[in-house]
N, C-alpha and C positions, 0 to 999 in steps of 0.2 A: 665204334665210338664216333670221334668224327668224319664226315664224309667226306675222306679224301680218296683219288687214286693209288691203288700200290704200285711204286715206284721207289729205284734208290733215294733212299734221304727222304722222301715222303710218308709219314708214317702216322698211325693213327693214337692217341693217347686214351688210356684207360681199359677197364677190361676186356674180356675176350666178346666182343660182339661186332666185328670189324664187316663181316662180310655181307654186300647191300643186297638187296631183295627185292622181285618182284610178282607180283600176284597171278603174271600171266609165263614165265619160268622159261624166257628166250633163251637161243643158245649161247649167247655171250651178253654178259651184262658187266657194269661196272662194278668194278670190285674196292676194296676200302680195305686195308691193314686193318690189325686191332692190335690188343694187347693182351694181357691177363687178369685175373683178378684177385678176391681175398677174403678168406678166413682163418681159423685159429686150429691148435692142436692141442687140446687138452683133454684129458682122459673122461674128465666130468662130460653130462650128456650136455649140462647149463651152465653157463658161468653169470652168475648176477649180477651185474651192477647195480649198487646198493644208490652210487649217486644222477641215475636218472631222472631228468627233472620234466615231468611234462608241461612245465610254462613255457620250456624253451621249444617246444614243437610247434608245427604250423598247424592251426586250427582244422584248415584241410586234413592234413594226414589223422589228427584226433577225431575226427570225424570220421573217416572211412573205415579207422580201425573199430571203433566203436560201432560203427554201422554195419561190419562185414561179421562183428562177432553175434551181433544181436539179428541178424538175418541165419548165421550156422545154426544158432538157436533155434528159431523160430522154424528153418527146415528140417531140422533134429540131423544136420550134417555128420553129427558125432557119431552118428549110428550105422554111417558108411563104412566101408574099406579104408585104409589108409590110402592108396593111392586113387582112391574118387572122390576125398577131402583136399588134398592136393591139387587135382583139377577144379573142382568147385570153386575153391579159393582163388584158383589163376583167373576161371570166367568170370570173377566180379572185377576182375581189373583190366579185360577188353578195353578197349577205346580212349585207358589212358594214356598222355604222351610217354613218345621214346625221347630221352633227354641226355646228352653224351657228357661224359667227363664230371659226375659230379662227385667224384670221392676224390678226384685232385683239384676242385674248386677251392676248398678251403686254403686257406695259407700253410697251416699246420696241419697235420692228420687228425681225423675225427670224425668221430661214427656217427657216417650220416646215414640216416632213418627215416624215410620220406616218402608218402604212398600218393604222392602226385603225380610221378613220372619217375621211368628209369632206365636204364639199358637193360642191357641182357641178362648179366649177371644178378644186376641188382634185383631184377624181376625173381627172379629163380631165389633170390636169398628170402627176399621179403614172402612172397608165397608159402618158401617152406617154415618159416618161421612163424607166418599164423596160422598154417596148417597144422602143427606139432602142438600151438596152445588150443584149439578146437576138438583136437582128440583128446588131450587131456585134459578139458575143461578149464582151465586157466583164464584169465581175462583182464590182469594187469598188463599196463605199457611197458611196463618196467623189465617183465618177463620177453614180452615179444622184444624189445632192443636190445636184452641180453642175446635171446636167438638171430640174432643179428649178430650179432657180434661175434659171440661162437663158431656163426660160419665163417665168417670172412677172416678171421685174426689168428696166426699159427700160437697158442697158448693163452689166446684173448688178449695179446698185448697192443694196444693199441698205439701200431708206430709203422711207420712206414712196409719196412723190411717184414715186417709181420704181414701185412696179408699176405693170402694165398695167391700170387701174380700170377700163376698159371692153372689154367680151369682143373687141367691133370692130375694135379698137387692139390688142389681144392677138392677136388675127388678124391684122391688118396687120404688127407688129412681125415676128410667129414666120414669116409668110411673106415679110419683106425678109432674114432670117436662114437663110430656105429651107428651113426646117420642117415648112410648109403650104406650101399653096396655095389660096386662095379660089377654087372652080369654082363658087360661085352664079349667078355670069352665064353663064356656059357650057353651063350644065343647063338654061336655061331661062329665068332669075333674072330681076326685074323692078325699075327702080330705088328705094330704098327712099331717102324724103326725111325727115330728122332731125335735127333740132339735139340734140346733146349736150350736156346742161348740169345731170345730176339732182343732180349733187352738188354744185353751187354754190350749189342755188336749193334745198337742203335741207342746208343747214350743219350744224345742228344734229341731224343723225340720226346725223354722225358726230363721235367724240370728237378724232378727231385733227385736225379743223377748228378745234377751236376755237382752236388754234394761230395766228396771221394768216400768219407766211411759208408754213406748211404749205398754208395757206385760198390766199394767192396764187400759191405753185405750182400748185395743182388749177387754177386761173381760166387759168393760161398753158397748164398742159396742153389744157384744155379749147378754148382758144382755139385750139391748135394741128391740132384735128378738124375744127375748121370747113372744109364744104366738100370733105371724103375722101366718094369715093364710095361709097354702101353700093347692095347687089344683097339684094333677099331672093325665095323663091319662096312665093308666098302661099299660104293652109291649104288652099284649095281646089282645087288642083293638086298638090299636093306628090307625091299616090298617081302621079300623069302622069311623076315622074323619079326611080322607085324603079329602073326598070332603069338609069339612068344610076348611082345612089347603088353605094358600095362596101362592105365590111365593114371598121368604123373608122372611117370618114370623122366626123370633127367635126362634130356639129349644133347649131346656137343659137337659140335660140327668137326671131324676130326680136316687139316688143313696140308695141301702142300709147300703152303708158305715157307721158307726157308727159317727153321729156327723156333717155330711156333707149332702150339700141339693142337690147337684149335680157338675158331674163329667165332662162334656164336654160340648158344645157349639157349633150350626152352625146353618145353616138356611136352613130353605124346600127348593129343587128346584124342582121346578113344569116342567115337557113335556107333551106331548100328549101322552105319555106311559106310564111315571113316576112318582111317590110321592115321591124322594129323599133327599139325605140330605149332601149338600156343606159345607165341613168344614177342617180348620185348622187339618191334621189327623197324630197322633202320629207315629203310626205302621207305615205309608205310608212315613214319614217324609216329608211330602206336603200338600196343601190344594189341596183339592180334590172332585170328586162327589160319593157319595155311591149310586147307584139305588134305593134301599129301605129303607125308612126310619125305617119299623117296623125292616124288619130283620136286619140293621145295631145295631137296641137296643138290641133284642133280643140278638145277636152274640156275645155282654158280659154282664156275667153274675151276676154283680155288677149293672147292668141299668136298675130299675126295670121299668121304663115310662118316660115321657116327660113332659117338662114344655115348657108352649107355649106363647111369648110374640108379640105381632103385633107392628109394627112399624108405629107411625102414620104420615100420611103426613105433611111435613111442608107447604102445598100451603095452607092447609085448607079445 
């Protein structure tokens, strides 16, 4: 999020995309905290919002949404795989900016929906969420900011303590919802031991803590991870299950940050040369493609492996 040093008391605000990046992957580079991020838990695969209004969206974002579904069309992307609609979808959003903290911009919480720029998380949300109306033909606004919303909100409630603050719990939520599927341990994956707690034991990095019920939701959420088991594949194997990895598949940078389960967010992009990794990227201030997925983990040194979620078809 923003690009600050990690250090005591120094801390980064907003989702999990903390950790900075560079194209040529030295052995020590600057490093940036992050945070977590958010979606919803609810059994439905959609939750609608009936009062989406598209006068209230930026003429940009209505444009590009309109423009990225009438290009799916026109390449008949529907007739792909689900996870190479997933990637199709991330390479129309190459070269937009990376833009930090904008779900705690607002005063109040509110589902922001924006294909101008995003972090990491956001990238990853918005992606899957027009990737899922591509495969099922869909082509209302109204749908895509529901799947928005869906992801980020534990029940679609749209309130602070509802999103999904931790990428982990984001994963766990979107795949009780059947969205994902976590194959870390399947690939390989190794158990990864963590107490979650960055944002209880860094109050003050976030504004909407200083709240007390807001502070003691966070402390029950947090209390409610204790003990979920996390799988990561560590940096030095990762290259070992590029033939298992897919195109799309959800990557998360698993972290040894104290307290935090991970630092960044993107997805594999598969070529005929490559096992890379498309993502929302700090250092670059764009979203962007890294050729290597290992050595982009490797290249900081706060990322010890990967967490790996698959995106499951909505056709069935």
């Amino acid at each position: 999020m923003l690009r600050l040093v990690l250090a005591v008391g120094l801390l980064s605000l907003g989702a999990s995309c903390g950790a900075s990046e560079t194209d040529n992957y030295p052995e020590s580079v600057e490093e940036a905290s992050t945070l977590p991020a958010a979606p919803p838990a609810s059994n439905a695969r959609l939750v609608v919002s009936a009062d989406v209004d598209t006068t209230d969206v930026n003429a940009e974002t209505l444009d590009t949404f309109r423009q990225i579904l009438a290009d799916a069309s026109t390449d008949q992307v529907a007739d792909r795989s689900y996870g190479e609609i997933v990637q199709w979808v991330g390479e129309q959003l190459i070269g937009r900016p990376y833009v930090a903290g904008m779900l705690d911009a607002p005063d109040e919480e509110t589902l922001v929906v924006d294909l101008t720029g995003f972090d990491c998380v956001l990238y990853v949300e918005n992606v899957l969420a027009m990737a899922s109306m591509i495969a099922l033909g869909q082509t209302d606004y109204a749908t895509y900011a529901a799947n928005v919303q869906t992801m980020r909100y534990r029940d679609g409630e749209l309130a602070y303590c509802s999103r999904l603050h931790y990428f982990s719990d984001w994963i766990r939520d979107n795949e009780r919802r059947g969205a994902v599927q976590d194959v870390t341990a399947s690939v390989g994956g190794e158990p990864f031991e963590k107490e979650i707690r960055f944002m209880t034991e860094n109050r003050d990095a976030y504004r909407q803590l200083a709240d007390d019920s807001a502070y003691a939701c966070v402390v029950d959420m947090e209390a409610g991870l204790a003990g979920a088991e996390l799988f990561y594949v560590p940096q030095n194997r990762i290259a070992e299950v590029y033939d298992t990895l897919q195109p799309g598949d959800v990557i998360a940078t698993a972290t040894s940050i104290g307290g935090l389960d991970v630092t960044h967010t993107g997805f594999v992009h598969k070529t005929s040369e490559n096992t890379g990794f498309m993502h929302a990227s700090l250092s670059s201030d764009a979203v962007k493609v890294s050729d290597d997925l290992e050595a982009y983990v490797q290249g900081i040194s706060s990322q010890i492996g990967i967490v790996i979620a698959r995106p499951v078809d909505p056709r069935g």
